[in-house]
DRENKOLSE-575659 format. One record per residue (C-alpha): residue number from 1; x, y, z. Coordinates in nm, 4 decimals. Each point is the difference from the previous one (the first is absolute). Layout:
+-----+----------+----------+----------+
!   k !       px !       py !       pz !
+-----+----------+----------+----------+
! NUM !        X !        Y !        Z !
...
+-----+----------+----------+----------+
This chain:
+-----+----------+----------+----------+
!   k !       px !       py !       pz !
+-----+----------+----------+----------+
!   1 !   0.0000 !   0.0000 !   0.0000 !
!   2 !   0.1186 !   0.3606 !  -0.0358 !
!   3 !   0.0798 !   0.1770 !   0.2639 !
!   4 !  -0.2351 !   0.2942 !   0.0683 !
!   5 !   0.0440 !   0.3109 !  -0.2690 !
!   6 !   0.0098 !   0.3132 !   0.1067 !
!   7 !  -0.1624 !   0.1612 !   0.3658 !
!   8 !  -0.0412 !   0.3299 !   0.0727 !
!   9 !   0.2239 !   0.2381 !   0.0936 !
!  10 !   0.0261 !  -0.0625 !   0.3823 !
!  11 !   0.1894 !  -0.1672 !   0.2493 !
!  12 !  -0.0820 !  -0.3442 !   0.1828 !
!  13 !  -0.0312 !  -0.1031 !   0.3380 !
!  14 !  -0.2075 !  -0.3447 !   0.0839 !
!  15 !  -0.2978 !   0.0672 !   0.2038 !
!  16 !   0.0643 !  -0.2562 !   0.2620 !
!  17 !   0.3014 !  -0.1750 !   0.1178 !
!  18 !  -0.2112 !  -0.3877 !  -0.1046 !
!  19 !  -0.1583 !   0.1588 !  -0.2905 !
!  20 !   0.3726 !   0.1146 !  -0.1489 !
!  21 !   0.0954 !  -0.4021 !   0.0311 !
!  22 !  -0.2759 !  -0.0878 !  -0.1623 !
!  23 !   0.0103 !   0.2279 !  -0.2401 !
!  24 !   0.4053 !  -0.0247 !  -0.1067 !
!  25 !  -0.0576 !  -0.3390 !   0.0337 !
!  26 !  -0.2273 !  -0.0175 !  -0.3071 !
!  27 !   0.2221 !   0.2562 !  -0.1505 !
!  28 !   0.2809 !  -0.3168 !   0.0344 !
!  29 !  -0.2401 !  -0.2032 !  -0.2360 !
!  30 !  -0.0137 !   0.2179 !  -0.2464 !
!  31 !   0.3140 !   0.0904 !  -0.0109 !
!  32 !   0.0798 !  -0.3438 !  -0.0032 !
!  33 !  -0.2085 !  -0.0423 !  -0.2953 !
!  34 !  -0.1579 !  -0.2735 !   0.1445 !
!  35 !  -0.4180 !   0.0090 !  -0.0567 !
!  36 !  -0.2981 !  -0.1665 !   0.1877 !
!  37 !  -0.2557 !   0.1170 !  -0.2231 !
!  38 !  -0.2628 !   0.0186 !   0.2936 !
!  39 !  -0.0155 !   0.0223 !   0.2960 !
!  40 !  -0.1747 !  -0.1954 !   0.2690 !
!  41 !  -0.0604 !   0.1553 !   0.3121 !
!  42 !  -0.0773 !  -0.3776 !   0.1809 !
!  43 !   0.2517 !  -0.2072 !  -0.1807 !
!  44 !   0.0108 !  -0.2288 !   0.3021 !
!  45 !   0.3484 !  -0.1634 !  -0.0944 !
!  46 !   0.2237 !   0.0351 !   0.2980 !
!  47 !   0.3111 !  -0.2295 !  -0.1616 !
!  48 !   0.3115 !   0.1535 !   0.0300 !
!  49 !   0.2112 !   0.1253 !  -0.2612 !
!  50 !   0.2957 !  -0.3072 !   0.0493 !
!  51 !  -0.2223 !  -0.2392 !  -0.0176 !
!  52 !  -0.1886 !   0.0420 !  -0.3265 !
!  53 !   0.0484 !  -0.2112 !  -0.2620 !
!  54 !   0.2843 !   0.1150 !  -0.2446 !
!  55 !   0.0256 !  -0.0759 !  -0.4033 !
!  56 !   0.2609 !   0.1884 !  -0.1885 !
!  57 !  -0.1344 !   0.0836 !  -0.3677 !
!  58 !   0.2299 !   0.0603 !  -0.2938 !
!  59 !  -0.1134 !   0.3559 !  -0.2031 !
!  60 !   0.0617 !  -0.0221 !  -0.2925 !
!  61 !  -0.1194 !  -0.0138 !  -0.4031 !
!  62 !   0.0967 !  -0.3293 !  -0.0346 !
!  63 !  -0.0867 !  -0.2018 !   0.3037 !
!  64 !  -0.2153 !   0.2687 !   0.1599 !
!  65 !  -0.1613 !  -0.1796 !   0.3577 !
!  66 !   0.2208 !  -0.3295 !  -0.0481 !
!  67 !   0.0408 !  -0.1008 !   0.3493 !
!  68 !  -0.3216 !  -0.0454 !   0.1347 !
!  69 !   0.0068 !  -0.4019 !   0.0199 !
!  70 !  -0.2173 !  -0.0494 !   0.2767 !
!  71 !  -0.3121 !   0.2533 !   0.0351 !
!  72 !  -0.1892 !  -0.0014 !   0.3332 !
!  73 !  -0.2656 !   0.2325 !   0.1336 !
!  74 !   0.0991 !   0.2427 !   0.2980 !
!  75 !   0.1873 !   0.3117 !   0.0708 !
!  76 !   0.3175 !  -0.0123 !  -0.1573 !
!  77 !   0.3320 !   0.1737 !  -0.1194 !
!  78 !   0.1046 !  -0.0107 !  -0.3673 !
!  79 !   0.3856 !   0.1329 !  -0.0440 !
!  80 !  -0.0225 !   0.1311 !  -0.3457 !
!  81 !   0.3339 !  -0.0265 !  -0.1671 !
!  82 !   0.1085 !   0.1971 !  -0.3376 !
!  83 !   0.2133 !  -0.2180 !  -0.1919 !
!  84 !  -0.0240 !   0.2481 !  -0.2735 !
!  85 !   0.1433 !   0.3150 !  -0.1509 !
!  86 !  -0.2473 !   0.1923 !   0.0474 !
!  87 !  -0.2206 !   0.1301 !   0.2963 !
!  88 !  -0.3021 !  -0.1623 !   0.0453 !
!  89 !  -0.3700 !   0.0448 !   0.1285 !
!  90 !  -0.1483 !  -0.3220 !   0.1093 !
!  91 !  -0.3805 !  -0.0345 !   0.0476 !
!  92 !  -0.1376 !  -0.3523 !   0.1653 !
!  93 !  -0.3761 !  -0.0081 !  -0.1652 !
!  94 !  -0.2574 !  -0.2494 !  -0.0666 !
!  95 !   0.0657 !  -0.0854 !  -0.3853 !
!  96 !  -0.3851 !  -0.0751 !  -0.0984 !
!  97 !  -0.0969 !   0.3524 !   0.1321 !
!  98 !   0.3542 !   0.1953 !   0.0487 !
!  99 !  -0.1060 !   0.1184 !   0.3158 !
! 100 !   0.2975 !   0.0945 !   0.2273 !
! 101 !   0.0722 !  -0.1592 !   0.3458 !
! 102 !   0.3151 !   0.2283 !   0.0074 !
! 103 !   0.3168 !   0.1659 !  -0.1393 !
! 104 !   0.3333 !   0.0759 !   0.0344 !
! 105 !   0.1452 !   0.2721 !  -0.2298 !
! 106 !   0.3787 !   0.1225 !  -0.0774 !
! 107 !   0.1539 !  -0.3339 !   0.0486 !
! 108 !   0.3320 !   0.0694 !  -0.1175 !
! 109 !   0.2498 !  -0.2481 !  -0.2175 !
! 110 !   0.1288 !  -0.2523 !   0.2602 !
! 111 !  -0.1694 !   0.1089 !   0.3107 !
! 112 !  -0.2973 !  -0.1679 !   0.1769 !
! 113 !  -0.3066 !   0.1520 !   0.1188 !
! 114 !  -0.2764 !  -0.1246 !   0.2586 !
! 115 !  -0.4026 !  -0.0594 !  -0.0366 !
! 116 !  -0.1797 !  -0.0821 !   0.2552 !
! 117 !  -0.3295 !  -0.1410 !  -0.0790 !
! 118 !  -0.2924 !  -0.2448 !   0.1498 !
! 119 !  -0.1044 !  -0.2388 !  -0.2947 !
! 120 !  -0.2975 !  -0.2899 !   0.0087 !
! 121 !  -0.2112 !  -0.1863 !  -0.2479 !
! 122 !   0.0438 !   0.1173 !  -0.3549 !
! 123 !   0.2599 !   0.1072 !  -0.2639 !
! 124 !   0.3035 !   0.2005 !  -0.0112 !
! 125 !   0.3222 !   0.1122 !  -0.2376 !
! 126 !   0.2551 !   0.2119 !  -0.0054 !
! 127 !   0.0354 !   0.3188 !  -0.2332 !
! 128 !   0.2814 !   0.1244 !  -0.0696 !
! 129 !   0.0383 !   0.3517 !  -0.1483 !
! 130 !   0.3427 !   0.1299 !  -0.0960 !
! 131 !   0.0934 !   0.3056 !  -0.0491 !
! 132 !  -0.0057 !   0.1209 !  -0.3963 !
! 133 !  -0.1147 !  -0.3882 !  -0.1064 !
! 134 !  -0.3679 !  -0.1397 !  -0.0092 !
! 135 !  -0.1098 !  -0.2496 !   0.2945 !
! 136 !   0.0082 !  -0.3780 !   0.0979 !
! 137 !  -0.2156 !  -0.1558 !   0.1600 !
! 138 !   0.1151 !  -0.3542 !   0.1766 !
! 139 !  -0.1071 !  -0.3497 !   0.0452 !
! 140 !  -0.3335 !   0.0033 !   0.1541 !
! 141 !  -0.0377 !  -0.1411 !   0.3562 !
! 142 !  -0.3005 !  -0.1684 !   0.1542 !
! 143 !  -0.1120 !   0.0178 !   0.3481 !
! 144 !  -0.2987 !  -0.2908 !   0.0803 !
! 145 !  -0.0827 !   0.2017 !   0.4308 !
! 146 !   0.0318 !   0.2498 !   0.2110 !
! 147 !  -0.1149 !   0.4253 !  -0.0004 !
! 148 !   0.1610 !   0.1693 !  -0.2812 !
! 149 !   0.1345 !   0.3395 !   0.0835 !
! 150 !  -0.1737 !   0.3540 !  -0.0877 !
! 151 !   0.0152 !   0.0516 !  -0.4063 !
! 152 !  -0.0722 !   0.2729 !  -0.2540 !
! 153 !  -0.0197 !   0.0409 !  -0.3829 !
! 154 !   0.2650 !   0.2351 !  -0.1304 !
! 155 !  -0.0750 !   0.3186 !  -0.0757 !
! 156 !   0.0614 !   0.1818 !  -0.3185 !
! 157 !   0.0642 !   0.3664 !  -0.0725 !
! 158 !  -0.3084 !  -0.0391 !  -0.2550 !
! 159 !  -0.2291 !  -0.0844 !   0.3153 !
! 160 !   0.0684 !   0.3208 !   0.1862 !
! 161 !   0.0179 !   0.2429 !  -0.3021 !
! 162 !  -0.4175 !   0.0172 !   0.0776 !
! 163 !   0.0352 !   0.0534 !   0.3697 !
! 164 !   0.2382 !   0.2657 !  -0.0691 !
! 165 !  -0.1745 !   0.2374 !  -0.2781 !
! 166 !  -0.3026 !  -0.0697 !   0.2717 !
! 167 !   0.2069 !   0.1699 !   0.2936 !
! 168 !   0.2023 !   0.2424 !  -0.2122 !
! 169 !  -0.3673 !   0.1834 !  -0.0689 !
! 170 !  -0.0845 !  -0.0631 !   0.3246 !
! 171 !   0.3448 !   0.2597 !   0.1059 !
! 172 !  -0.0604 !   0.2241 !  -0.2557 !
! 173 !  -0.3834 !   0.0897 !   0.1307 !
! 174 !   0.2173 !  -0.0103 !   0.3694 !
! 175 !   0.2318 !   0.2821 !  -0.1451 !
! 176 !  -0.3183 !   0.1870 !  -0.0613 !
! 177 !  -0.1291 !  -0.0421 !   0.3275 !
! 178 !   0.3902 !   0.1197 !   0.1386 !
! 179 !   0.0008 !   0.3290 !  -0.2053 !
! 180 !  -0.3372 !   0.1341 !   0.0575 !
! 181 !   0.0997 !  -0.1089 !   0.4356 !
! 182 !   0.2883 !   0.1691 !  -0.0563 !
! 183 !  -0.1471 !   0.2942 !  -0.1629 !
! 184 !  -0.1699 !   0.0686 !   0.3215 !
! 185 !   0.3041 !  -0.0479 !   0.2150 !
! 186 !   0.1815 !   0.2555 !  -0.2290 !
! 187 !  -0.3066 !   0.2658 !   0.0412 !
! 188 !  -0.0052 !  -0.0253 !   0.3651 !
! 189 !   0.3535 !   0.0732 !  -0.0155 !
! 190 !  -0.0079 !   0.2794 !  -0.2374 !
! 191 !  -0.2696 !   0.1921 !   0.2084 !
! 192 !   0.1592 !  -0.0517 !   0.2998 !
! 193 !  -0.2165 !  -0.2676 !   0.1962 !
! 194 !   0.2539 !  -0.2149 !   0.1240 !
! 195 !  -0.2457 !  -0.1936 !   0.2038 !
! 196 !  -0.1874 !  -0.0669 !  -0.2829 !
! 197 !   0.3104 !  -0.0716 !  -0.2006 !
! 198 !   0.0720 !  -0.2923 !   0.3157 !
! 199 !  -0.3283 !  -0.1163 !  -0.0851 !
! 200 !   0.0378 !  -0.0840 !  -0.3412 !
! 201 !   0.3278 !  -0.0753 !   0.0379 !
! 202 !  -0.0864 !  -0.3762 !   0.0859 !
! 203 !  -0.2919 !  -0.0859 !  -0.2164 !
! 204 !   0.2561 !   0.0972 !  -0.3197 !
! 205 !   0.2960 !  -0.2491 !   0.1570 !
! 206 !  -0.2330 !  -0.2367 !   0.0630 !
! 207 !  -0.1646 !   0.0125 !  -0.3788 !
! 208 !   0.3993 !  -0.0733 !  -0.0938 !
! 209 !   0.0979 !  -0.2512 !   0.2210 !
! 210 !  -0.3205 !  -0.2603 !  -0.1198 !
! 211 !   0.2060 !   0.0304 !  -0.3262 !
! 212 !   0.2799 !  -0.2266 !   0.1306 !
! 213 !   0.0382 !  -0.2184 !  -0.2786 !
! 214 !   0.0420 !   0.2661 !  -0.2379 !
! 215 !   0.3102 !   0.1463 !   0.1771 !
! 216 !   0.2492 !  -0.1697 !  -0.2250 !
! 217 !  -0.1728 !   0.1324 !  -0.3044 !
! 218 !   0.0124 !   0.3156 !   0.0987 !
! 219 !   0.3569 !   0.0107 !  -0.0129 !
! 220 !   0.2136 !   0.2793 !   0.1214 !
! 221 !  -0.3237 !   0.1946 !   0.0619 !
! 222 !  -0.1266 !  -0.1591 !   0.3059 !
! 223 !   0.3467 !   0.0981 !   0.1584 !
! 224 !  -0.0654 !   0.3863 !  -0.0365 !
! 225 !  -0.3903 !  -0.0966 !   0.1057 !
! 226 !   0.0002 !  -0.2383 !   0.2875 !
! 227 !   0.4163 !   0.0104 !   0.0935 !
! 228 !   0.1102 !   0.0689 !   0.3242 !
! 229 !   0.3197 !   0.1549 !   0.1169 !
! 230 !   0.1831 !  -0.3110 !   0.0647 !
! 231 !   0.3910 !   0.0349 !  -0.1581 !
! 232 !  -0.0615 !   0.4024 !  -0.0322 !
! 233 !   0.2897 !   0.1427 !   0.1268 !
! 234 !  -0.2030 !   0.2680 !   0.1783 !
! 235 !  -0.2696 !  -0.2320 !   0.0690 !
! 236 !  -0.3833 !   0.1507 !   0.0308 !
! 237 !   0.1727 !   0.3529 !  -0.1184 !
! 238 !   0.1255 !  -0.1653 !  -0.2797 !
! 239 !  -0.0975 !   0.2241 !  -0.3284 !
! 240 !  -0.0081 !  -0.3406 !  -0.1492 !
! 241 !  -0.2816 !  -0.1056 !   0.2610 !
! 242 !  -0.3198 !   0.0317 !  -0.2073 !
! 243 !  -0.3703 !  -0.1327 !   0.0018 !
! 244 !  -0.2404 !  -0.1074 !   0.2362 !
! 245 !   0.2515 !  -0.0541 !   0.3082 !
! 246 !   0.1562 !   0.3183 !  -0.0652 !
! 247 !  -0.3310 !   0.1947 !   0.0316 !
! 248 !  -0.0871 !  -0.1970 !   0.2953 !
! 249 !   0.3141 !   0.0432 !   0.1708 !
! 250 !  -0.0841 !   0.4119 !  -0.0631 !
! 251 !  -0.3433 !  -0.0308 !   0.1242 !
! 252 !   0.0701 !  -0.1782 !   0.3134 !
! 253 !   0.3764 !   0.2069 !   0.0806 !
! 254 !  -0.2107 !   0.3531 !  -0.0308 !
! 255 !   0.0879 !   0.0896 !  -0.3307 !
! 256 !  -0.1420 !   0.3152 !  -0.1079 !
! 257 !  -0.2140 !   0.0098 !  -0.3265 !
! 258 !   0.2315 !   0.1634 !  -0.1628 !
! 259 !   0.2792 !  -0.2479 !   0.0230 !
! 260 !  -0.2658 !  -0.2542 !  -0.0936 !
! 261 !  -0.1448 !   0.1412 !  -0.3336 !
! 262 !   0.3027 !  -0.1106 !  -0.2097 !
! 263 !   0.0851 !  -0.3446 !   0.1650 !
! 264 !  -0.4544 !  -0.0824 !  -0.0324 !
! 265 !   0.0154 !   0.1469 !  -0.3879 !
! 266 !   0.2896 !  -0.2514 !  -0.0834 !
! 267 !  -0.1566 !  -0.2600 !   0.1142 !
! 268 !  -0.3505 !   0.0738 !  -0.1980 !
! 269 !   0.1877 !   0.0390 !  -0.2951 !
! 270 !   0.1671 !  -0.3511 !   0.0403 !
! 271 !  -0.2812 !  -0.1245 !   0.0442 !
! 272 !  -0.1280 !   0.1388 !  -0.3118 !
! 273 !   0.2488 !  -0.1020 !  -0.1875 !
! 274 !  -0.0600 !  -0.3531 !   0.1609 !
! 275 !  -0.3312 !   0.0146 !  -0.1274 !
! 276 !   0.0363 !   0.1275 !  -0.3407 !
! 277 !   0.2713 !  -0.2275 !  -0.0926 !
! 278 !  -0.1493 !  -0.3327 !   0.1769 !
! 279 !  -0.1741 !  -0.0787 !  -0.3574 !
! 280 !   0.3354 !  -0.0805 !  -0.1761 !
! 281 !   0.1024 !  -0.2025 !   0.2958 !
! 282 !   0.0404 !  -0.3736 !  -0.0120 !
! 283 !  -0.0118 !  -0.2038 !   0.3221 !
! 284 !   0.2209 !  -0.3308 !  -0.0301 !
! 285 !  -0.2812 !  -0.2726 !   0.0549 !
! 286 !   0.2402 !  -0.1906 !   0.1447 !
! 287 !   0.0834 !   0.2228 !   0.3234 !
! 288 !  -0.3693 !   0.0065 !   0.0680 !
! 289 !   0.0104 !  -0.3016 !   0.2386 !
! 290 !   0.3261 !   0.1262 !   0.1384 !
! 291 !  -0.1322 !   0.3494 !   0.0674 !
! 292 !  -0.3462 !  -0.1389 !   0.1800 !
! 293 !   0.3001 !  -0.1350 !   0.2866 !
! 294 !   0.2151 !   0.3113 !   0.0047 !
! 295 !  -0.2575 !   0.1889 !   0.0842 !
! 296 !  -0.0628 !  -0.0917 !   0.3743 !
! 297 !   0.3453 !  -0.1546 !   0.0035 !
! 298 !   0.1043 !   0.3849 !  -0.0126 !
! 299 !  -0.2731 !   0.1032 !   0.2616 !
! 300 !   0.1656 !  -0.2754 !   0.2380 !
! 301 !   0.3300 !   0.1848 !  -0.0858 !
! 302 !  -0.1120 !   0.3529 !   0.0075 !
! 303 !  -0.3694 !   0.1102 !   0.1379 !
! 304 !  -0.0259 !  -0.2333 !   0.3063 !
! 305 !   0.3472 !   0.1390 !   0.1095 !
! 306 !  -0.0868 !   0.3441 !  -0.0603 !
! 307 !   0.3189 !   0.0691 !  -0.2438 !
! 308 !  -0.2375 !   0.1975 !  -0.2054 !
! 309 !  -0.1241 !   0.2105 !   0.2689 !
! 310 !   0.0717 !   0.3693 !  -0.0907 !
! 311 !  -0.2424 !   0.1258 !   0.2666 !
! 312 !  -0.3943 !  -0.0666 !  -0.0829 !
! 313 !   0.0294 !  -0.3513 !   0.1939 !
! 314 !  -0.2002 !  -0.1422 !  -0.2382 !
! 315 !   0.2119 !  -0.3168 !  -0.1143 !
! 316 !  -0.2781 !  -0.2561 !   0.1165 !
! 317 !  -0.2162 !   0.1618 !  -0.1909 !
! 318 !   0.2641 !   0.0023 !  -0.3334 !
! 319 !   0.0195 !  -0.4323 !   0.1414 !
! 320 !  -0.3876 !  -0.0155 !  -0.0811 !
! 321 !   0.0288 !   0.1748 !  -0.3691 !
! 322 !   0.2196 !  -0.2681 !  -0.0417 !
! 323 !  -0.1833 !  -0.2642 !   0.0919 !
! 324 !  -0.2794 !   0.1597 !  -0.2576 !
! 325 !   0.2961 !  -0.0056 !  -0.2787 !
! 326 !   0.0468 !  -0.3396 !   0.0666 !
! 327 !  -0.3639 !  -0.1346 !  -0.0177 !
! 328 !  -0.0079 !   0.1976 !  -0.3233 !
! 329 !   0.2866 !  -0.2007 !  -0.1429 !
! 330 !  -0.1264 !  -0.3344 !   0.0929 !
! 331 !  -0.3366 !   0.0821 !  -0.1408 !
! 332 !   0.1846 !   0.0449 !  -0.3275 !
! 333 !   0.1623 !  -0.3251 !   0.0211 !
! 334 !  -0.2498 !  -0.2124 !   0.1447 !
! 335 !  -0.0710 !  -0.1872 !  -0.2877 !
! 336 !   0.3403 !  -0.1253 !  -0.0258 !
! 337 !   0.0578 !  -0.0440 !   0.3552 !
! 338 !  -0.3698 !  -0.2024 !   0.0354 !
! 339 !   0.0852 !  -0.3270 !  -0.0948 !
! 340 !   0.3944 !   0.0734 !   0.0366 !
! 341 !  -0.0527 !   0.0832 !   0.4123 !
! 342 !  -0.1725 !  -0.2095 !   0.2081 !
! 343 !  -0.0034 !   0.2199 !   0.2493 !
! 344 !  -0.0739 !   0.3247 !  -0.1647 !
! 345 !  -0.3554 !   0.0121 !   0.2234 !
! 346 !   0.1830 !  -0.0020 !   0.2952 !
! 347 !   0.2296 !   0.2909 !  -0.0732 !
! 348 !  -0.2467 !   0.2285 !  -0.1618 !
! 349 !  -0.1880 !  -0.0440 !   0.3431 !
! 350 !   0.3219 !   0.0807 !   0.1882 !
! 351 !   0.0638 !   0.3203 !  -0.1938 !
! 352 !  -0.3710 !   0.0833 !   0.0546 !
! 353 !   0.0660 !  -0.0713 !   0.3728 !
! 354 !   0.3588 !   0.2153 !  -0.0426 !
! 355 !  -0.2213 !   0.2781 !  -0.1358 !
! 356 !  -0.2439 !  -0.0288 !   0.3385 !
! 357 !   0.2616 !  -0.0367 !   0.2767 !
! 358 !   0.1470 !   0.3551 !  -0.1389 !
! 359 !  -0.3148 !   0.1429 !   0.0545 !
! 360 !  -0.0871 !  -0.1429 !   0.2654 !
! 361 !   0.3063 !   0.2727 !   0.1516 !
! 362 !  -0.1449 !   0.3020 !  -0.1550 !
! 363 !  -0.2285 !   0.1969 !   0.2789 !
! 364 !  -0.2446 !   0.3179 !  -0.0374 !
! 365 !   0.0876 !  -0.0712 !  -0.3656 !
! 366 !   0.3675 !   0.0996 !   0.0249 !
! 367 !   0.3136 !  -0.2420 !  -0.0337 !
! 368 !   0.2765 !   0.0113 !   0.2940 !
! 369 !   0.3210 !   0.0084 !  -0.0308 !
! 370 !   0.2247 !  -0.3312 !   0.0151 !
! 371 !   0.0965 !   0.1259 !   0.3366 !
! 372 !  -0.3505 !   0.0138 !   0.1838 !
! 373 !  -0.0786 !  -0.3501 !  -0.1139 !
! 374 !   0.0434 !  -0.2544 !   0.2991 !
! 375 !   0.3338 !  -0.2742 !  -0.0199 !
! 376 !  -0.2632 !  -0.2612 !  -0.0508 !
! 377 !  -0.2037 !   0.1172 !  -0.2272 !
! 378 !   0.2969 !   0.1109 !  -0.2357 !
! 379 !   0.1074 !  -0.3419 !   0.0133 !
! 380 !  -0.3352 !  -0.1359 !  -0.1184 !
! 381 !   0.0082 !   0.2160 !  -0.2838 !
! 382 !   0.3720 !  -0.0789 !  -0.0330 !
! 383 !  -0.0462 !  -0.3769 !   0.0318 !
! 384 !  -0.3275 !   0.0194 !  -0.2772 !
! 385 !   0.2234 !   0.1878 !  -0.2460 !
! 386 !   0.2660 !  -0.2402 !   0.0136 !
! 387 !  -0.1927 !  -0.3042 !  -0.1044 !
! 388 !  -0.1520 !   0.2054 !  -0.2660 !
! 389 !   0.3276 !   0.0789 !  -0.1144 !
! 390 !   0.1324 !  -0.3550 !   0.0008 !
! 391 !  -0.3063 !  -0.1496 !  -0.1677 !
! 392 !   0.0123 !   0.2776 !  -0.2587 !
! 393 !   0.3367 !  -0.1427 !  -0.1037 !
! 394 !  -0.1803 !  -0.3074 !  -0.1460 !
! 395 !  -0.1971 !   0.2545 !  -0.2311 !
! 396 !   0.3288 !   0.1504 !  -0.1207 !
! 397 !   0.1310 !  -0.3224 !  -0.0732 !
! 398 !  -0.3018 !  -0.1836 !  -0.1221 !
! 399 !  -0.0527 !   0.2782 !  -0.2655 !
! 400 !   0.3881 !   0.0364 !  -0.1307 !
! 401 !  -0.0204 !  -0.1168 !  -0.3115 !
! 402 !   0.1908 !  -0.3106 !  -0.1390 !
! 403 !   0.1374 !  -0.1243 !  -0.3143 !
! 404 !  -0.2381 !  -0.2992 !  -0.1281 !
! 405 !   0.2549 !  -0.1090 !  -0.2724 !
+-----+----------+----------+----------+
């Protein structure tokens, strides 16, 4: 799998000492290159690691999966070895249906890679995709008991091109929306009203944020729209500091009106600019998936630790536009994802319970501030997030697409 592409411009912390294992342990994976394509949140296999069964698998185009002499169902560990010149993706799929049971990618000439997998009654073979040369697919292997492992049908760049134009229209009428909310921030400003100005401040941000998986699209313009001051040598006086933190950090450090005009008419114009452009845009259909897990993998990283805090207090309240942004992603690719997820149900309800539990803080109508939310409660809310996020990483990978041939 690729590695993430990339985040905004901001800094990280892990919210949560056990969340940051989790999280940079999943992180490992990946990096690894080593893909369960789903995730089961009550696997209910409690075998340790050494004591697994172990089959080493030559990769290669011509004796791609020779090795495996005597199948049996279970958890266990295939050591994937690259006898070739080449690097090497291998993909362990059922051959009648080519749906994947998991892959290893980047195997490099002469090394061995590991893939864990649980495998039961049914059929299996090797793939083997080098790099620059067309695939080859192994002796087939039979498998007569036992609970087969989670497995999806590849996806193809052609599936997600639909899902894609879909939520590319859906952003542009969201650009609208920004503008004409940012128009009114701008007026308050220009007349003076800074207390209407903090008022419209937030429903403006918030308009942006539930555009998360748009951010890589919008290229170097969501830095001057959404950046923070992070690596600004002068930090939040930065002249490079622009957009919707840099107004907020004026509104809420009494800025005058004055000082404000310029910084709130460069950001409407961005914005405008945004917008007018966004029709000659192209999303890639293939970071669609990818984007629908960065999106609360960067509120983890950067709302529910307050990083992006520039004085309104109103990061929980950025967390829950992001949970919208993500529900509007997955309702793009729930056709895919319905007979590709099992558990796709289950984590639309959990987002839709994300979405509650954030507002469930909000009192009198008004959001507080990370600070003057109880230990425990910020631990529910960190605890929910982090399971989102890690679940989320099965949508990424189950919607990268793969080579068929």
């Amino acid at each position: 799998m690729p590695l993430p592409g990339p985040l905004r411009r901001r800094g990280a912390r892990w919210a949560g000492g056990a969340l940051a294992v989790l999280l940079c342990l999943l992180l490992c994976l990946l990096i690894a290159g080593v893909v369960v394509l789903v995730r089961e949140p009550h696997d209910g296999d409690t075998s340790s690691r050494g004591a697994l069964r172990r089959t080493t698998i030559e990769v290669s185009s011509g004796h791609c999966g020779s090795g495996w002499s005597a199948p049996a169902p279970g958890v266990q560990v295939f050591a994937l070895h690259n006898t070739s010149a080449a690097s090497a993706e291998v993909l362990l799929e059922d051959p009648r249906d080519h749906a994947v049971f998991g892959e290893v990618e980047d195997i490099g000439p002469g090394t061995t890679r590991e893939l864990t997998v649980r495998l039961g009654r049914g059929a299996y073979a090797f793939k083997c995709v080098p790099e620059d040369a067309d695939s080859v697919t192994g002796p087939t292997v039979r498998i007569g008991r036992g609970r087969p492992g989670p497995a999806a049908a590849p996806v193809t760049t052609h599936d997600l091109i639909p899902p894609a134009i879909a939520y590319q229209k859906w952003v542009g009428a969201g650009l609208d929306k920004v503008v004409r909310l940012t128009g009114t921030l701008r007026a308050a400003v220009d007349r003076g009203d800074l207390g209407a100005a903090r008022t419209a401040w937030l429903p403006a941000h918030l308009q942006y944020e539930r555009l998360g998986a748009a951010y890589d699209a919008f290229g170097d313009a969501d830095g001057r729209i959404n950046g923070t001051d992070a690596g600004l040598p002068d930090g939040a006086h930065d002249r490079d500091f622009t957009g919707f933190h840099r107004v907020e950090y004026g509104l809420w450090h009494d800025a005058s009106a004055h000082e404000l005009r310029a910084p709130t008419a460069a950001l409407l114009k961005a914005l405008e600019t945004l917008r007018d452009d966004w029709a000659q845009a192209r999303m890639d259909p293939a970071q669609l998936g990818l984007r629908a897990h960065e999106i609360l993998e960067n509120t983890v990283q950067f709302e529910l630790t307050g990083r992006t805090d520039f004085g309104s207090g109103t990061n929980l309240a950025t967390a829950r536009a992001n949970v919208d942004g993500t529900r509007e992603v997955l309702s793009r690719l729930h056709p895919i994802l319905t007979s590709r997820y099992p558990h796709l149900p289950s984590l639309e309800g959990d987002l839709k319970r994300a979405g509650t539990t954030l507002d469930g803080l909000r009192h009198d109508g008004h959001w507080p501030a990370l600070d003057d939310v109880s230990h425990a409660r910020r631990e529910r809310v960190d605890a929910r997030f982090g399971d989102l996020v890690e679940r989320l990483a099965s949508i990424a990978t189950l919607c990268d697409p793969r080579r068929t041939a």
